[in-house]
C-alpha positions as CSV (number, residue, x, y, z in Angstrom):
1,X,-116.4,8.2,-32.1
2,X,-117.3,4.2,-32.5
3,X,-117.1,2.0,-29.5
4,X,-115.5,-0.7,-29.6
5,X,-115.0,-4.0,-27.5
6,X,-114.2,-7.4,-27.4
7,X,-116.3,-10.5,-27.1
8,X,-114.9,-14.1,-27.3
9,X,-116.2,-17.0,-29.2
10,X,-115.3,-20.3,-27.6
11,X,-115.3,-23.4,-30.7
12,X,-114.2,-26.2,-31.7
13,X,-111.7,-26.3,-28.3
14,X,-110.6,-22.5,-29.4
15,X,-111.0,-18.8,-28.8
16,X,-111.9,-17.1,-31.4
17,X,-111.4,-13.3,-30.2
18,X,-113.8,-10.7,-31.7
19,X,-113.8,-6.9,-31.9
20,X,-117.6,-5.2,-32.6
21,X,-118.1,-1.9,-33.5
22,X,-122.0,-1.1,-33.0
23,X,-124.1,-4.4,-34.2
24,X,-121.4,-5.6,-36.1
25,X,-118.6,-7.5,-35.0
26,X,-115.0,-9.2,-36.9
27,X,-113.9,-12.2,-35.9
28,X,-110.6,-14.3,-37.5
29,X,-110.6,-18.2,-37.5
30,X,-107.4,-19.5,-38.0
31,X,-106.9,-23.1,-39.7
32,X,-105.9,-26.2,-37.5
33,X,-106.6,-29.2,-37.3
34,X,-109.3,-28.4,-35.1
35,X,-111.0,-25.6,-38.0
36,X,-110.3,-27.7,-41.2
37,X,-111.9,-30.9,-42.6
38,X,-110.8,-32.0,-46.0
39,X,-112.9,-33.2,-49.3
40,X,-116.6,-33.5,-47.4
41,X,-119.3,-30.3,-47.6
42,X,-122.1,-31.5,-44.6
43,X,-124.7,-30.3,-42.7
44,X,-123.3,-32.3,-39.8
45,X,-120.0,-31.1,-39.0
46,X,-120.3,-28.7,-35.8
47,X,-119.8,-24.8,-36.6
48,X,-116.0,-23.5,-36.0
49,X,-117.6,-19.9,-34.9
50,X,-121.0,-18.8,-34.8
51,X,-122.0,-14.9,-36.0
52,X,-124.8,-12.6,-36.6
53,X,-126.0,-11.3,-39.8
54,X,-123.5,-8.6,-41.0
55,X,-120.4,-9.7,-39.0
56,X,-117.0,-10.1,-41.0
57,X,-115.2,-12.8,-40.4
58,X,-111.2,-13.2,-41.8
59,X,-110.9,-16.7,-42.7
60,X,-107.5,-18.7,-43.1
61,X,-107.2,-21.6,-45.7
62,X,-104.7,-23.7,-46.5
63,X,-104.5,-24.4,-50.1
64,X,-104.5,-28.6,-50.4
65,X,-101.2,-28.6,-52.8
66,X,-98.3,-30.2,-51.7
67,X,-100.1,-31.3,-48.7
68,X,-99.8,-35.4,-50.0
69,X,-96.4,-35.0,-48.6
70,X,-94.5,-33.4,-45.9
71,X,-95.1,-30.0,-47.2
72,X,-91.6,-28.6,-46.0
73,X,-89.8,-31.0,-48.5
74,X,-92.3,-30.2,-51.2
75,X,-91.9,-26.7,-51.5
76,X,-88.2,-26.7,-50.8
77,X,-87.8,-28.2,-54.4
78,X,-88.5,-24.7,-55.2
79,X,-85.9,-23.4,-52.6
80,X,-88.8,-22.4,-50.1
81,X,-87.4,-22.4,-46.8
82,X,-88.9,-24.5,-44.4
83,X,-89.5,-21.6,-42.1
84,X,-91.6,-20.2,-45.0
85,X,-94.0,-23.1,-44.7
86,X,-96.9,-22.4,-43.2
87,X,-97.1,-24.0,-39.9
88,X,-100.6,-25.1,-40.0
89,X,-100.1,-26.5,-43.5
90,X,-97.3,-28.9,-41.8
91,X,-100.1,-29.5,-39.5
92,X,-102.9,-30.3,-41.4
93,X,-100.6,-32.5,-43.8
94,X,-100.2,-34.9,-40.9
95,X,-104.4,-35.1,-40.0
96,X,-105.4,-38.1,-38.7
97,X,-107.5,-39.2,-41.2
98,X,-111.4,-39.3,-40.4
99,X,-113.8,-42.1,-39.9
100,X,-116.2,-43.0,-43.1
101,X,-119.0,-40.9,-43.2
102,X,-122.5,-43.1,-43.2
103,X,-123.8,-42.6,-46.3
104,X,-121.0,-40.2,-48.5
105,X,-119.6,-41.9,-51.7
106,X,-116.9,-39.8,-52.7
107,X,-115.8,-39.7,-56.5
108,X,-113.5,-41.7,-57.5
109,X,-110.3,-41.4,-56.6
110,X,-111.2,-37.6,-54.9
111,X,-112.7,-36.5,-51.7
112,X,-112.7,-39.3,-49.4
113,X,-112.2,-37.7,-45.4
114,X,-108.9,-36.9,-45.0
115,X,-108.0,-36.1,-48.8
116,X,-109.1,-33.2,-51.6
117,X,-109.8,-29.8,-50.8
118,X,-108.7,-28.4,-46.8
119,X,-112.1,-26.1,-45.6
120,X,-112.2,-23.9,-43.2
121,X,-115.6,-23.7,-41.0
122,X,-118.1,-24.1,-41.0
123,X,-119.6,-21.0,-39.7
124,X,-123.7,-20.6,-38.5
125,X,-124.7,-17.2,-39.5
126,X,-127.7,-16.7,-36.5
127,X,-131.1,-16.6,-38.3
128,X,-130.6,-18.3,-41.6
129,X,-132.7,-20.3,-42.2
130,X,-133.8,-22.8,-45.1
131,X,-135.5,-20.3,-47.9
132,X,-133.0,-17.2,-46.8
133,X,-130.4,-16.2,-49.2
134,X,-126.6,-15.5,-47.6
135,X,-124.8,-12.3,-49.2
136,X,-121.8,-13.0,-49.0
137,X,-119.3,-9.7,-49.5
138,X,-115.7,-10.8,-50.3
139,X,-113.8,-7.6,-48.7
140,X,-110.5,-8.9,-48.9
141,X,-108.5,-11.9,-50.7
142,X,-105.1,-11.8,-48.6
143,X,-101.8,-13.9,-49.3
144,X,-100.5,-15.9,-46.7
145,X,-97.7,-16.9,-48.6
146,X,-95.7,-15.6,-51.8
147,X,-96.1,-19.3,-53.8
148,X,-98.3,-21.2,-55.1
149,X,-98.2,-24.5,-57.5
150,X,-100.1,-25.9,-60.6
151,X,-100.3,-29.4,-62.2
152,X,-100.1,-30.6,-65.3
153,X,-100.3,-33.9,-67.0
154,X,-102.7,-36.6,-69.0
155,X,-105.3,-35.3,-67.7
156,X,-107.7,-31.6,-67.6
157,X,-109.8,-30.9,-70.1
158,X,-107.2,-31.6,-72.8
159,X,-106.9,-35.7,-72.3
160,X,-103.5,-37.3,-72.9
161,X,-101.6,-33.9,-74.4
162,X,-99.9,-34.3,-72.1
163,X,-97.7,-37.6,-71.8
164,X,-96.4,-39.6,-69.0
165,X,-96.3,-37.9,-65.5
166,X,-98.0,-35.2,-64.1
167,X,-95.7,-32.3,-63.0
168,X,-95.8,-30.0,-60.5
169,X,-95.1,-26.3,-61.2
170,X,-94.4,-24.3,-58.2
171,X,-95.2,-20.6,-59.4
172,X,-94.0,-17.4,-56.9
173,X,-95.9,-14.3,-56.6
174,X,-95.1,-11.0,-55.3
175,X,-98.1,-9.7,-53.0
176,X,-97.1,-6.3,-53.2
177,X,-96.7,-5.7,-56.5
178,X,-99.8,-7.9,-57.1
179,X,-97.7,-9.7,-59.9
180,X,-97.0,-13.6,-60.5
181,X,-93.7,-14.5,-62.0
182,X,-94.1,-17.7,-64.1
183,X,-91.0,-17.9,-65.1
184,X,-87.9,-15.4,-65.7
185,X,-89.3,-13.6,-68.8
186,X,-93.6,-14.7,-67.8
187,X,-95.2,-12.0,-65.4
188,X,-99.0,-11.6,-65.3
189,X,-101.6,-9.9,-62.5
190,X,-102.5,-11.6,-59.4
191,X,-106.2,-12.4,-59.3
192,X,-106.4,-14.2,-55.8
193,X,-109.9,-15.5,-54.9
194,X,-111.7,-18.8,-53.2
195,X,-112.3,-21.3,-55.9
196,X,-114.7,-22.9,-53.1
197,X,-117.4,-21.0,-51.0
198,X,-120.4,-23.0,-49.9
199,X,-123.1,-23.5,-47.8
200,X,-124.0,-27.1,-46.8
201,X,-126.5,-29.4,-48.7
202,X,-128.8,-31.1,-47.1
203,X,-126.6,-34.1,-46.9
204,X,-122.8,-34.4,-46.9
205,X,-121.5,-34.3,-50.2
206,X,-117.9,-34.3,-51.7
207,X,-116.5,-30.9,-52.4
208,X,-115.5,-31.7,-55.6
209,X,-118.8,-31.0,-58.1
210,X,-120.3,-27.5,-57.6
211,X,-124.0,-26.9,-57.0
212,X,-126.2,-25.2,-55.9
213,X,-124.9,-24.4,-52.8
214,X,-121.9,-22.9,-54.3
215,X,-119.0,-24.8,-53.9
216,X,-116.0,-26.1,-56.3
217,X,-116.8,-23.1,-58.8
218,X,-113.7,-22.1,-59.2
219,X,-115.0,-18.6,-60.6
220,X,-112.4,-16.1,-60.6
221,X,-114.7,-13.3,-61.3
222,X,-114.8,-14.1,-57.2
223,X,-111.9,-11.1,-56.2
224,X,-112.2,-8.8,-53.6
225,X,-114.9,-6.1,-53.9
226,X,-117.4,-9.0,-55.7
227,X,-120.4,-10.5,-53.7
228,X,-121.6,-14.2,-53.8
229,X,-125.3,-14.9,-53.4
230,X,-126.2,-18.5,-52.3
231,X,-129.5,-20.0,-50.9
232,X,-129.5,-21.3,-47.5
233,X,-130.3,-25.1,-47.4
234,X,-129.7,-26.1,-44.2
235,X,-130.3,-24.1,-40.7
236,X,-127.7,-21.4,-40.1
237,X,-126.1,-22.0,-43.3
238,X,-122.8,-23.4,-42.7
239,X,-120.2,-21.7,-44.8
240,X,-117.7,-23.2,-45.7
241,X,-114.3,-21.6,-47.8
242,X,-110.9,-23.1,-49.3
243,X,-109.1,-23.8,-52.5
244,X,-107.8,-21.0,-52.5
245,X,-105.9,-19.4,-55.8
246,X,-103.9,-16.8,-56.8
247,X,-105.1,-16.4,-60.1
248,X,-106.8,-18.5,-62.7
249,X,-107.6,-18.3,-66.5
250,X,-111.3,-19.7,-67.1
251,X,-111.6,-23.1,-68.0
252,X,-108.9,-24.1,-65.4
253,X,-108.3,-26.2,-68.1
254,X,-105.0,-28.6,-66.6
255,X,-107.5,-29.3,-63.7
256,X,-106.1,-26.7,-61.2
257,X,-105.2,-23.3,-60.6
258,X,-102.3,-21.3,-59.0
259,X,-103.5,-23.1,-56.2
260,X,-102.0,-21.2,-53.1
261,X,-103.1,-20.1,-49.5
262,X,-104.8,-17.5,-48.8
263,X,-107.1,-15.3,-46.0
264,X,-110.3,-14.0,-47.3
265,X,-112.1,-11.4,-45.0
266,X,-115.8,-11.9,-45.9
267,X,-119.0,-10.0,-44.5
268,X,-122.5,-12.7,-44.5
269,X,-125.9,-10.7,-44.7
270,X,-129.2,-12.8,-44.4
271,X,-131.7,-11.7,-46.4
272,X,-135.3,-13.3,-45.6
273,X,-137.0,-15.8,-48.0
274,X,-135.1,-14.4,-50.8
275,X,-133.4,-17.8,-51.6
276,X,-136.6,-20.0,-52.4
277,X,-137.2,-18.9,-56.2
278,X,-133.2,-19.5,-56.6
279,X,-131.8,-22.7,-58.7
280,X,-128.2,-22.0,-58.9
281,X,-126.0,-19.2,-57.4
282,X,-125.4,-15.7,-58.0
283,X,-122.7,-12.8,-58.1
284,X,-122.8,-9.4,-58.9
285,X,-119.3,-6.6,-58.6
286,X,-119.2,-3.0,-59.0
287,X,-119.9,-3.9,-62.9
288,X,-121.6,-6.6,-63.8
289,X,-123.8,-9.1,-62.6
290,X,-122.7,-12.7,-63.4
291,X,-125.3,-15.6,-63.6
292,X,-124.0,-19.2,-63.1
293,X,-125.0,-22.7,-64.5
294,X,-123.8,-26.3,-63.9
295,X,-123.9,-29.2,-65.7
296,X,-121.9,-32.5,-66.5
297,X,-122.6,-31.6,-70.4
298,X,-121.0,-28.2,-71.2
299,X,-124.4,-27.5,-73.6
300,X,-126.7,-28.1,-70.7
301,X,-124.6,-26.4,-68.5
302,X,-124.6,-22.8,-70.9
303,X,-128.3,-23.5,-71.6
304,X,-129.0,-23.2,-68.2
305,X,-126.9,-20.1,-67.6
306,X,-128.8,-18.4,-70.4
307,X,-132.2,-19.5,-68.6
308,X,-130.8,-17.7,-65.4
309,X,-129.8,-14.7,-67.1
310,X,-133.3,-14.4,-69.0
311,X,-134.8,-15.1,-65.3
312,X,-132.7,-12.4,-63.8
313,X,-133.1,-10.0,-66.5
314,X,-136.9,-10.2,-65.6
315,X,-136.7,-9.8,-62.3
316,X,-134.3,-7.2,-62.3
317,X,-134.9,-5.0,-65.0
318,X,-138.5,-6.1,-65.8
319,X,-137.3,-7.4,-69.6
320,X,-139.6,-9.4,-71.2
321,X,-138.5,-13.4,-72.1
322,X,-137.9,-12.8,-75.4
323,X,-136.0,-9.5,-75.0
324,X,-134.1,-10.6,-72.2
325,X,-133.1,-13.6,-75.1
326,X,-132.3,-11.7,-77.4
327,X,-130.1,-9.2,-75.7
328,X,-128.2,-12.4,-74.3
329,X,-127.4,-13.1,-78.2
330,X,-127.0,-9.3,-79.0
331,X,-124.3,-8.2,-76.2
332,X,-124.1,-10.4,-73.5
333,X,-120.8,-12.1,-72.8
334,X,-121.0,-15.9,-71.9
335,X,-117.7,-18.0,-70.4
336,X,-116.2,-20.9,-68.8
337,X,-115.5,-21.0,-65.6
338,X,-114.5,-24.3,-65.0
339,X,-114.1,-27.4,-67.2
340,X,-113.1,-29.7,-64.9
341,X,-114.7,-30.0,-61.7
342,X,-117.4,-32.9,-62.5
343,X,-120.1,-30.1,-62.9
344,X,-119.3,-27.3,-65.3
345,X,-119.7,-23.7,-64.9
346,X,-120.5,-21.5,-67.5
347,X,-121.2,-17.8,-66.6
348,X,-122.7,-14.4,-68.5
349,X,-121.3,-11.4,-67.4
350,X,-124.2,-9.0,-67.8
351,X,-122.8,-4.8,-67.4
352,X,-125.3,-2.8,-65.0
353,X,-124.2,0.1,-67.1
354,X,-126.2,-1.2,-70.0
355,X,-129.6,-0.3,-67.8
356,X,-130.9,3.0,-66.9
357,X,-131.7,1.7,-63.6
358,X,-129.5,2.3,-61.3
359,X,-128.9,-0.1,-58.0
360,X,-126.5,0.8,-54.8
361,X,-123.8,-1.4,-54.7
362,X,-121.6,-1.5,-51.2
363,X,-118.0,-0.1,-51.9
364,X,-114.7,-2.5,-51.1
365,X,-112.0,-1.3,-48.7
366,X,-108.9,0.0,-49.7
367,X,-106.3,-2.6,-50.5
């Protein structure tokens, strides 16, 4: 029989109530005002929650759509009850907004304090440390709410197909049958993930571009049961998530996703001067591996995902440069993640059944 007691976290003005079972303990951060910034990644905001290495923590986001206005009138467009509204959404909508931040430029027209993506934390994992790489293990992607909405207009990665105004396309979902209704005769699969999922950079940066520290990837290979490696930067880390979806094709190609709130229930692991030889990112599922690269310029941004896979491929499986370069051209798959977020992802999926070695991989919890 496991023991099991509580411990309380007291942050940001809040108790944050934990349960532990042996050396691991959950805890659940919900999103206020006092848990959320918006637009702004930086090693100076004070941690929401601090945890130990291999503690889960369920996280609550507000997705940043329809939050330009009172949120309630928004989504009743759609015939959303305001009692459906998330309170904190209402909440967060009507944020103070921030003082400037010495030294952050955000890009034009995106990110300043107080606008762009809501993100929930950060979080100080105890003993990370500059060099250390985080394991992240998404558990659990969780609705919070059966909508979500996607724009479309002049601008994505088509420029000016689109005429005039930008609309607005609330989509609804049904959790439980894991389905998105687009529209009467349109269903497709939920794929709910966290299009952001960062550590902090060394300086505060807008959480628009992805990096190296993760970030705006928008990767929706990023479900439940996949793991996220990231190398720590700054002292305890300082994970931040938000911009959350419920399902995205690669490319995100109108800009956006079914952007929509959700609750992930991630596990962080420290692993010990396992970050310094990283350059970008990392994330592996029951399947495949998946090296990432980034770039303004789509080319540079694939070449660099073939140079991680090579890398990785070496390390890994002990493939020489030139075999691990040809069997990217021979079988490996390479895709878009994201078109549109300043820095571009591209991706290879690389399947761990294709190796005779074999590597333990930890197994998800039952939906």
């Amino acid at each position: 029989m496991i023991a099991t007691k509580l411990r309380f976290a007291a942050a940001a003005g809040l108790l944050l109530c934990a349960s532990s079972a042996l050396s691991a303990a959950t805890f659940h951060i919900p999103s206020t005002p006092d848990t959320v910034h918006r637009g702004v990644i930086s090693p100076d905001f004070k941690p929401v929650l601090t945890i130990k290495s291999g503690d889960i923590v369920k996280i609550d986001t507000v997705s940043h759509s329809g939050l330009t206005q009172d949120p309630a009138a928004f989504f009743a467009t759609a015939g959303i009850a305001a009692k459906d509204v998330l309170p904190d959404a209402i909440a967060i909508a009507h944020m103070p907004k921030p003082a400037p931040i010495p030294g952050f430029k955000p890009p034009k027209g995106f990110g300043a304090p107080g606008s762009g993506h809501v993100l929930t934390g950060p979080i100080y994992i105890d003993d990370a440390e500059p060099g250390d790489m985080l394991e992240v293990r998404i558990l659990k992607v969780t609705p919070r709410v059966p909508y979500g909405v996607n724009s479309s207009g002049p601008g994505g990665a088509a420029p000016g197909m689109i005429q005039g105004k930008g609309v607005q396309k609330i989509i609804k979902y049904d959790p439980a049958k894991k389905t998105v209704n687009f529209a009467d005769d349109v269903h497709f699969p939920m794929r709910p993930f966290m299009g952001i999922m960062a550590v902090a950079d060394t300086k505060p940066i807008s959480s628009k571009a992805p990096g190296i520290y993760g970030g705006n990837m928008d990767f929706e290979k990023l479900q439940a049961g996949a793991t996220l490696y990231l190398p720590v930067l700054v002292k305890g880390g300082l994970f931040v998530t938000g911009d959350s979806h419920a399902g995205q094709g690669d490319g995100e190609v109108t800009g956006n996703a079914i952007e929509a709130s959700m609750a992930p229930t991630l596990q962080f692991i420290v692993h010990k001067g396992e970050g310094k030889g990283m350059d970008m990112p990392y994330a592996e599922d029951a399947q495949n591996y998946y090296m990432l690269g980034m770039d303004p310029d789509l080319s540079k941004s694939l070449a660099k995902t073939i140079q991680e896979t090579v890398k990785f491929m070496g390390k890994k499986y002990g493939l020489s440069p030139v075999d691990a370069y040809s069997m990217c051209s021979a079988i490996i798959d390479f895709g878009i993640a994201q078109v549109v977020d300043l820095n571009l992802t591209t991706y290879s999926k690389i399947p761990k059944a294709y190796f005779a070695k074999k590597y333990p991989y930890w197994k998800a919890p039952a939906a």
